[in-house]
SEPALO-780387 format. One line per field, with one value per atom (N, C-alpha, C): residue number from 0; x, y, z; atom name; residue in three letters. Coordinates in nm, 4 decimals. Each point is the difference from the previous one (the first is absolute). Example, Ala and Ser with C-alpha at 12.3 -4.5 7.8 and 13.67 -1.06 7.14 Angstrom:
2
seq = c(0_0_0_1_1_1)
c1 = c(1.3190_-0.0890_0.0900_-0.0350_0.0820_-0.0770)
c2 = c(-0.5690_0.1190_0.1200_0.1050_0.1190_0.1090)
c3 = c(0.7800_0.0000_0.0000_-0.0720_0.0060_0.0730)
atom = c(N_CA_C_N_CA_C)
type = c(ALA_ALA_ALA_SER_SER_SER)
This chain:
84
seq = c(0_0_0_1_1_1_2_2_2_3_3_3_4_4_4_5_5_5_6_6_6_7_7_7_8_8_8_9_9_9_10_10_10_11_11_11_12_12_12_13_13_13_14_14_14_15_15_15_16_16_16_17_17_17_18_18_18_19_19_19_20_20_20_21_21_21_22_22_22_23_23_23_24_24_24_25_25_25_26_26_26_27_27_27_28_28_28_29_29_29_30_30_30_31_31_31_32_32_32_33_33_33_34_34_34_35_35_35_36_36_36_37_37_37_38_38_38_39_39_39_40_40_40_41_41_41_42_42_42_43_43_43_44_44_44_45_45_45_46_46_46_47_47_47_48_48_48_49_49_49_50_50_50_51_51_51_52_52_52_53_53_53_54_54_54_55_55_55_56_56_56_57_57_57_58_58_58_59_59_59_60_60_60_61_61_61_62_62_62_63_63_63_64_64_64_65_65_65_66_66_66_67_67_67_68_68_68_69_69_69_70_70_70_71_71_71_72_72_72_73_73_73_74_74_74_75_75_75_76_76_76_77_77_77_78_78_78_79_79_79_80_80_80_81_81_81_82_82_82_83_83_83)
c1 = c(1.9737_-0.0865_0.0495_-0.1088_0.0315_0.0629_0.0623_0.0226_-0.0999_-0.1383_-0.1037_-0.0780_0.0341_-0.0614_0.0648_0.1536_0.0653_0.0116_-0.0531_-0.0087_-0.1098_-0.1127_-0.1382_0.0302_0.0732_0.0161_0.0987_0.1218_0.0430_-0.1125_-0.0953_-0.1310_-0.0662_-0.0159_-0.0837_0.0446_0.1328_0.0659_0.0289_-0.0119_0.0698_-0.1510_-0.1186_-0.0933_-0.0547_0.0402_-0.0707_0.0955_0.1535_0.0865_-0.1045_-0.0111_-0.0657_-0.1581_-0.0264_-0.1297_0.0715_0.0450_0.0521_0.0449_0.0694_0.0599_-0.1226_-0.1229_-0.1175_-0.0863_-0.0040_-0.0165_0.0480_0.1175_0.0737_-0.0257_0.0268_0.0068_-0.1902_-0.0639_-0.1832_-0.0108_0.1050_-0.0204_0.0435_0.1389_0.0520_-0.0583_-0.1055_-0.1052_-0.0780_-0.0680_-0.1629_0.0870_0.1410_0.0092_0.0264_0.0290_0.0212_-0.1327_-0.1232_-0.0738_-0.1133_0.0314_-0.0315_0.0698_0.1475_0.0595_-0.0297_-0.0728_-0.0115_-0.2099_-0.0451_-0.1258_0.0059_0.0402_0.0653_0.0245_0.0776_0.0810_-0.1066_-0.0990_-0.1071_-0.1329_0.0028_-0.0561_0.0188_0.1441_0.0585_-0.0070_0.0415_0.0072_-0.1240_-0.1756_-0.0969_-0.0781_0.0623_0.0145_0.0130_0.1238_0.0715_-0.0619_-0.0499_-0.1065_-0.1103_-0.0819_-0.0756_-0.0164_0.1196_0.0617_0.0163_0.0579_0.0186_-0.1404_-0.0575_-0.1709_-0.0615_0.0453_-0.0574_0.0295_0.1177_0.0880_-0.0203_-0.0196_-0.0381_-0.1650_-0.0562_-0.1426_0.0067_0.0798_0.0230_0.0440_0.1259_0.0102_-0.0675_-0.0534_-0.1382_-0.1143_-0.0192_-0.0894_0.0561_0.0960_0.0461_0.0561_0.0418_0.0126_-0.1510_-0.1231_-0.1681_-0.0073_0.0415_-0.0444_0.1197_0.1178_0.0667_-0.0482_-0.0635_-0.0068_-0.1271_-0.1059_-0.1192_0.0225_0.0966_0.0486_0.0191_0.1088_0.0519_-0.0971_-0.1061_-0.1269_-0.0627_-0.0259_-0.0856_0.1356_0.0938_0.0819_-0.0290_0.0350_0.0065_-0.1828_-0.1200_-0.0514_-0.0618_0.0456_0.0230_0.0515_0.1574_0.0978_-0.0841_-0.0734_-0.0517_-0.1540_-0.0511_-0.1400_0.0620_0.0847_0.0643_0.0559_0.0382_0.0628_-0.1378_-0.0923_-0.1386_-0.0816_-0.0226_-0.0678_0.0713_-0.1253_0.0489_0.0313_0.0567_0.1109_-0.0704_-0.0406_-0.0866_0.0970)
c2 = c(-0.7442_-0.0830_-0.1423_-0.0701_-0.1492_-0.0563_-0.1007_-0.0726_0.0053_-0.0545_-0.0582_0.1732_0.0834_0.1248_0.0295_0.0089_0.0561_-0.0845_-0.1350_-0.1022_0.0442_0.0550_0.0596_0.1282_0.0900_0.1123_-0.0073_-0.0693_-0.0529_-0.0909_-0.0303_-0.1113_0.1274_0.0840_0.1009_0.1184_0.0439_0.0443_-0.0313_-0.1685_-0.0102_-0.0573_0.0261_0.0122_0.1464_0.0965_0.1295_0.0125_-0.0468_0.0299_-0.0351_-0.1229_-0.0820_0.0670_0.0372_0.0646_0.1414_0.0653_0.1194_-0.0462_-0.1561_-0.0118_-0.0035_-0.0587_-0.0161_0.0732_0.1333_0.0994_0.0348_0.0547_0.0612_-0.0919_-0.1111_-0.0922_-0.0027_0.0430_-0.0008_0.1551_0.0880_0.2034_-0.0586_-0.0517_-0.0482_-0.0185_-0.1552_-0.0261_0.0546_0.0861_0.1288_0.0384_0.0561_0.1147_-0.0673_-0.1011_-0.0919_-0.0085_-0.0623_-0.0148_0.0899_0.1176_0.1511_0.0478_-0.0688_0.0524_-0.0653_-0.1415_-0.0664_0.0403_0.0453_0.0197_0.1325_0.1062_0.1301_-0.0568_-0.0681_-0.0594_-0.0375_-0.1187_-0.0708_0.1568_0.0781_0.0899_0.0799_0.0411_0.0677_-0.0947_-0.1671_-0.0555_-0.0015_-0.0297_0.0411_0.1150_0.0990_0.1591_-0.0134_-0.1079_-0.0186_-0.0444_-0.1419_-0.0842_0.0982_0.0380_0.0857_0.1086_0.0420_0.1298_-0.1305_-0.1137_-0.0387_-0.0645_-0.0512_-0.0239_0.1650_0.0867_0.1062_-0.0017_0.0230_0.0087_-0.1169_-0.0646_-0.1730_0.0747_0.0226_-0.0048_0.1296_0.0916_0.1286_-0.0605_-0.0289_-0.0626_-0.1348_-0.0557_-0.0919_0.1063_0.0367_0.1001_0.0957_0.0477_0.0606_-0.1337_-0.0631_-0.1036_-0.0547_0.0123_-0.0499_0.1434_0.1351_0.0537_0.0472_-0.0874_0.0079_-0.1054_-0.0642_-0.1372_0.0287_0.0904_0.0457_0.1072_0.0494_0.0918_-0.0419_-0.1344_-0.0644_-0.0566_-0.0566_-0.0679_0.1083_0.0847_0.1077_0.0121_0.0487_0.0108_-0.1133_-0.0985_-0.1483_-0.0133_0.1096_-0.0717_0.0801_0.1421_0.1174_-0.0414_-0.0518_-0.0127_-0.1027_-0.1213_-0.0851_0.0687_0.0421_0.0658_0.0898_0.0452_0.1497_-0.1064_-0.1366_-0.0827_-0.0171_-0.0483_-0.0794_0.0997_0.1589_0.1408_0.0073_0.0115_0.0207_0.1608_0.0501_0.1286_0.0402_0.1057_0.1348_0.0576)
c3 = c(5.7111_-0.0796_0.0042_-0.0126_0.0267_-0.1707_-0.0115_-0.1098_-0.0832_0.0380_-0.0841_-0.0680_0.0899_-0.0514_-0.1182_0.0031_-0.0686_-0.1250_-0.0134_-0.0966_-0.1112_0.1146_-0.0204_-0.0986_0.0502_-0.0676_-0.1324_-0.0023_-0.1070_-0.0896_-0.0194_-0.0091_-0.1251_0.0597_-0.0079_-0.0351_-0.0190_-0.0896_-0.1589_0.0268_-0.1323_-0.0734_0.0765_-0.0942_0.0014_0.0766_-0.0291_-0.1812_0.0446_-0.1606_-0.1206_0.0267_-0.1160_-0.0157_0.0865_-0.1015_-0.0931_0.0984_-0.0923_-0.1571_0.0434_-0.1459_-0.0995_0.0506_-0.0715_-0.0688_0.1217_-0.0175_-0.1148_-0.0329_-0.0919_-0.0924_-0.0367_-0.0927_-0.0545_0.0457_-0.0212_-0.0496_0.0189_-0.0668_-0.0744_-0.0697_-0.0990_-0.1000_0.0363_-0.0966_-0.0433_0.0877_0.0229_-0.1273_-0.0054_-0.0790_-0.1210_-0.0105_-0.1777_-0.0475_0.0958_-0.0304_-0.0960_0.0878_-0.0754_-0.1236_-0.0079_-0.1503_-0.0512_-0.0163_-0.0700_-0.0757_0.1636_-0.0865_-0.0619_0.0239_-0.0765_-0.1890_-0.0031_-0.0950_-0.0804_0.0610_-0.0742_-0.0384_0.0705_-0.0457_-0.0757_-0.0234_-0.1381_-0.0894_-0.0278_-0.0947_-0.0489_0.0954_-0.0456_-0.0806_0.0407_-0.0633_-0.1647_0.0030_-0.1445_-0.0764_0.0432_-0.0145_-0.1223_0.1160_-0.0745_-0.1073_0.0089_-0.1003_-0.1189_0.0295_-0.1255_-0.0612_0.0699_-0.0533_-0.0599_0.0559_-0.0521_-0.1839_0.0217_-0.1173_-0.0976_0.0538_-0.1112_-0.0258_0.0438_-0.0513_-0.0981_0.0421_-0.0873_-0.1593_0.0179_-0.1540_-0.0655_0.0834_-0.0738_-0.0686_0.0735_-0.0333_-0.1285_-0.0262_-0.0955_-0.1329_0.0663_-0.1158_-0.0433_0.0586_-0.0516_-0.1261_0.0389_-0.0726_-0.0765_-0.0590_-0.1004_-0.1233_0.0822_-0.0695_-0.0742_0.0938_-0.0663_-0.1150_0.0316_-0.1131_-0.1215_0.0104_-0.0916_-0.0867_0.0547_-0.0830_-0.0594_0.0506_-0.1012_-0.0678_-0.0087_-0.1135_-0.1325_0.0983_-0.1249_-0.0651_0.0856_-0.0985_-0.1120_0.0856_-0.0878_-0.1781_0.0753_-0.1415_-0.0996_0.0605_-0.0715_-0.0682_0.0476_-0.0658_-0.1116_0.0605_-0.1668_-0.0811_0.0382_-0.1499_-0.0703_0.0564_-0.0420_-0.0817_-0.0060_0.0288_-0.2022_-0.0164_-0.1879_-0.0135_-0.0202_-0.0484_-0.1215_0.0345_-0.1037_-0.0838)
atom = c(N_CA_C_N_CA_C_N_CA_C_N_CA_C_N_CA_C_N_CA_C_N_CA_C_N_CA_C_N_CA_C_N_CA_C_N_CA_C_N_CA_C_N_CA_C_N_CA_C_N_CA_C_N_CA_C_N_CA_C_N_CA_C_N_CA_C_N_CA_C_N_CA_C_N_CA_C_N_CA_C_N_CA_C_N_CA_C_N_CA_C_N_CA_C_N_CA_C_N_CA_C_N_CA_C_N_CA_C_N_CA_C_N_CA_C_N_CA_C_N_CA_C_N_CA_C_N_CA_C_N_CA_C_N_CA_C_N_CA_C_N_CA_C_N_CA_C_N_CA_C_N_CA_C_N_CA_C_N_CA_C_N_CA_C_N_CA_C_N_CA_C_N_CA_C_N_CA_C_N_CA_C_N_CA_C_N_CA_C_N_CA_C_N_CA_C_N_CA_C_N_CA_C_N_CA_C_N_CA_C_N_CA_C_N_CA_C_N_CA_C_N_CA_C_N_CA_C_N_CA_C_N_CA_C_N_CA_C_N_CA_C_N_CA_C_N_CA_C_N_CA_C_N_CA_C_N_CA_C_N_CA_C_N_CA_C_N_CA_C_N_CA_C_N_CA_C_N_CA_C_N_CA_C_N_CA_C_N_CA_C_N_CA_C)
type = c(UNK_UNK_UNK_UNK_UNK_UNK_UNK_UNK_UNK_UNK_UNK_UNK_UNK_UNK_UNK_UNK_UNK_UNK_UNK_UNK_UNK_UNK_UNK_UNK_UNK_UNK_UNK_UNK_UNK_UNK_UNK_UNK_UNK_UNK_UNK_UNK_UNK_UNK_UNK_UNK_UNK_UNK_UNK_UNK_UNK_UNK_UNK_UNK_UNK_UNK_UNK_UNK_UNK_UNK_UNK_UNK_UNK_UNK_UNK_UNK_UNK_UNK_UNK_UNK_UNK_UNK_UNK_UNK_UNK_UNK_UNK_UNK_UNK_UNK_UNK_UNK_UNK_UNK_UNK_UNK_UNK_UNK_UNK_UNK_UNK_UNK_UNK_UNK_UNK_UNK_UNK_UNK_UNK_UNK_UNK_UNK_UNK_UNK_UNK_UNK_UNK_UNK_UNK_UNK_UNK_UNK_UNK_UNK_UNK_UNK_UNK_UNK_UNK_UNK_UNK_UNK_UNK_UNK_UNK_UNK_UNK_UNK_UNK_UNK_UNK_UNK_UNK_UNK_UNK_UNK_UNK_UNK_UNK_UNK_UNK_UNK_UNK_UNK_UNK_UNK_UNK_UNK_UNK_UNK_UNK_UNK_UNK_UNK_UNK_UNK_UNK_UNK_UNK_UNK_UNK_UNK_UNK_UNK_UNK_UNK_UNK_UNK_UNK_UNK_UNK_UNK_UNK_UNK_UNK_UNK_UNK_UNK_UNK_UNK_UNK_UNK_UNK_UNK_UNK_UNK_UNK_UNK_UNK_UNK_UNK_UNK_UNK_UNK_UNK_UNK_UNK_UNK_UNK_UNK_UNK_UNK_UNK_UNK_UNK_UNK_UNK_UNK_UNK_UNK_UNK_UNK_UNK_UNK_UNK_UNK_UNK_UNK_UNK_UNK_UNK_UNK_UNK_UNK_UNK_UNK_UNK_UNK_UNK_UNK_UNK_UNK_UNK_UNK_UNK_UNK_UNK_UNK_UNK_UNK_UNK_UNK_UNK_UNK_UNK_UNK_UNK_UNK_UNK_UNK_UNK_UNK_UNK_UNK_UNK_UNK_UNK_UNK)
């Protein structure tokens, strides 16, 4: 082999390396990229369980509160209510 070949093939070695490095260094990412949308999809999961749960005790706190008023206006009509 002549000089200039072997310049050629050293040339072309040390970019077949460098893609590999790219290669690997681009699965690397693929695979963060995926733990990361994994991740955003469980934290979404959460998300929602907790909107669930917030509307659950709103909802139970509307009808404590509805409770509470018929109590209070219960207690106030039996003060007002003349006694036989």
């Amino acid at each position: 082999m002549t000089e200039q070949q072997e310049l050629m093939f050293e040339i072309l070695r040390k970019i077949q390396t460098d893609i590999a490095f790219l290669r690997d260094g681009q699965r690397d990412m693929r695979h963060d990229i995926n733990s990361l949308r994994n991740h955003m999809h469980v934290m979404q999961g959460d998300i929602n369980n907790l909107h669930s749960v917030q509307t659950q005790v709103l909802d139970r706190l509307e009808r404590i509160e509805n409770r509470l008023e018929l109590r209070e206006l219960a207690e106030a009509q039996a003060r007002f209510e003349p006694h036989p």
